[in-house]
C-alpha positions in Angstrom: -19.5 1.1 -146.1 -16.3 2.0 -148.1 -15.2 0.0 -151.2 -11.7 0.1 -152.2 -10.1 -0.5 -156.0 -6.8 0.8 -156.7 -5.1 1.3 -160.2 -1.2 2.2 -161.3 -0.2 3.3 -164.8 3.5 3.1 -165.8 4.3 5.2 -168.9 2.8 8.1 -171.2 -0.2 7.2 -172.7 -0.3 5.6 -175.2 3.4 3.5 -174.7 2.3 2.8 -171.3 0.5 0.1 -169.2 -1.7 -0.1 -166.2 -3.3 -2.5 -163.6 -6.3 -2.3 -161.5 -7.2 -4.4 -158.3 -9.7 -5.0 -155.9 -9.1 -4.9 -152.2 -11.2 -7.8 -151.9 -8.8 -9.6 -153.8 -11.6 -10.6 -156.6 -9.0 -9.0 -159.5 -5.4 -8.4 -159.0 -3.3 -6.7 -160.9 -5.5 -7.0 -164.0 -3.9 -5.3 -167.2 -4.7 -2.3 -169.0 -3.7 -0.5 -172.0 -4.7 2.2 -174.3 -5.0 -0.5 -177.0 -7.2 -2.3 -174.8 -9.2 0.9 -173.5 -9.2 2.8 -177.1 -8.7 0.6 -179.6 -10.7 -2.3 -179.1 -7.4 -4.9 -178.3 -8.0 -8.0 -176.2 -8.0 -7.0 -172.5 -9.8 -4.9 -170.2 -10.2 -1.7 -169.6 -11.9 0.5 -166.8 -14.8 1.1 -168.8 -15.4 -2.0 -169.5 -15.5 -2.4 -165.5 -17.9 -0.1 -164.8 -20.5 -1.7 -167.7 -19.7 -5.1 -165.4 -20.3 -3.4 -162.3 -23.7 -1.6 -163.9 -25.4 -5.0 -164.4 -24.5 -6.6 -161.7 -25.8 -3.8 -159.6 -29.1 -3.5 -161.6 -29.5 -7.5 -161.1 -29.6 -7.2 -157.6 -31.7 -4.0 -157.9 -34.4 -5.7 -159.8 -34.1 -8.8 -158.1 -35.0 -6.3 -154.7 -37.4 -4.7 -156.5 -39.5 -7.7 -157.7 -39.4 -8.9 -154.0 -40.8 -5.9 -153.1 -43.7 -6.3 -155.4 -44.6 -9.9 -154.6 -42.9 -11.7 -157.6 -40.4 -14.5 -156.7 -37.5 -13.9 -159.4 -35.7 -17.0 -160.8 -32.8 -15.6 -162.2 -32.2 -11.9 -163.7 -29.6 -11.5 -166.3 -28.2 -8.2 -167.4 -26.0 -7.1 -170.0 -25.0 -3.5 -170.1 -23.4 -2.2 -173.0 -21.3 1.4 -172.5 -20.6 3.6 -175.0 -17.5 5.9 -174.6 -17.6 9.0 -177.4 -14.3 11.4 -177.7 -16.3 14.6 -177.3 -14.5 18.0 -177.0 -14.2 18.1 -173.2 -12.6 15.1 -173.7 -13.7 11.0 -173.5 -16.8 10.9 -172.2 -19.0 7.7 -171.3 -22.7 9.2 -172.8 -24.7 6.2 -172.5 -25.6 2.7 -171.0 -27.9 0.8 -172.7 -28.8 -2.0 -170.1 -30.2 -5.8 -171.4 -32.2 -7.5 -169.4 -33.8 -10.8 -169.6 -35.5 -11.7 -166.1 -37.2 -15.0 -165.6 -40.1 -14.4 -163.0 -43.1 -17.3 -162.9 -46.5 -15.9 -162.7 -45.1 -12.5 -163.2 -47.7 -9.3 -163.8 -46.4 -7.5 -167.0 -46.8 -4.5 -165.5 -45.7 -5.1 -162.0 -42.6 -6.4 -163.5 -42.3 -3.1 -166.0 -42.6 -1.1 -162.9 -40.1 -3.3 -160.8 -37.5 -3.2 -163.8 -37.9 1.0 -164.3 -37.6 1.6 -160.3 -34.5 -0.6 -160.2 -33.0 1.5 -163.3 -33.3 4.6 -161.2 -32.6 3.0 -157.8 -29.4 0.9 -158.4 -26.1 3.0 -156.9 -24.6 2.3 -160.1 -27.2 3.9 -162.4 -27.3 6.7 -159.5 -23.5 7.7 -159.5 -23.1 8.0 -163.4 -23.6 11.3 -165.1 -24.8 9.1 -168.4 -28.0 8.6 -170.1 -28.7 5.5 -168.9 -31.3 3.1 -171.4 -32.7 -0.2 -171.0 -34.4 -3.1 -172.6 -36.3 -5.7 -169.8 -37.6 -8.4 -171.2 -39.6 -11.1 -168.8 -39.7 -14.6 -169.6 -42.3 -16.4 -166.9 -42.0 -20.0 -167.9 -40.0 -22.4 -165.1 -36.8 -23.6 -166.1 -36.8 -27.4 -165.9 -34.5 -29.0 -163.7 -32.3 -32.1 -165.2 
């Protein structure tokens, strides 16, 4: 299985401006900047895209992993938040500190714990980053009530 992104830059670095897609068509030609990437402006940048693609892999991953251990998730929600220092090699991404609020009925404490620390480990996102990599689970068990 291959997945395919593509990005252009036009410019020097900091005058410039870039785009990223998705060969699946989800994003097209989405705009970047070093304002947006550096300096905190309105827009995205590809840090920002990993962090996106971080929880949404670790909800699946814990979603998997609490099937595996007999709970029946109702939703997982994940909010990872990157952080990007200027070190002396360069800009380096150091850290993800991942959010998670999972709502699992009857869940085990523990069994959840263990679900929430093996997906962590186990999502491909987590797995291909060279970053500490943190995280906060938090199980909520009541139902949520339809209507």
């Amino acid at each position: 299985m291959i997945r395919k992104a593509s990005a252009r830059w036009d410019g020097g670095l900091k005058d410039g401006k870039g785009v990223v897609s998705a060969q699946s068509g989800a994003f097209k030609n989405l705009p970047y900047t070093f304002a947006t990437r550096f300096e905190d402006k309105p827009g995205t940048n590809p840090e920002e895209l990993i962090a996106a693609a971080h929880a949404g892999c670790f909800s699946m991953a814990l979603s998997a992993e609490l099937g595996k251990a007999g709970l029946n998730p109702q939703s997982v929600e994940t909010a990872a938040d990157l952080t990007l220092e200027m070190l002396p090699g360069g800009a380096t991404i150091t850290a993800i500190h991942l959010r998670v609020m999972a709502r699992v009925p009857g869940a085990d404490k523990a069994k959840f714990e263990a679900a929430a620390e093996a997906a962590k480990k186990g999502c491909p996102v987590s797995r291909v980053l060279n970053a500490k990599i943190t995280m906060d689970a938090q199980l909520t068990m009541e139902a949520k009530v339809a209507g």
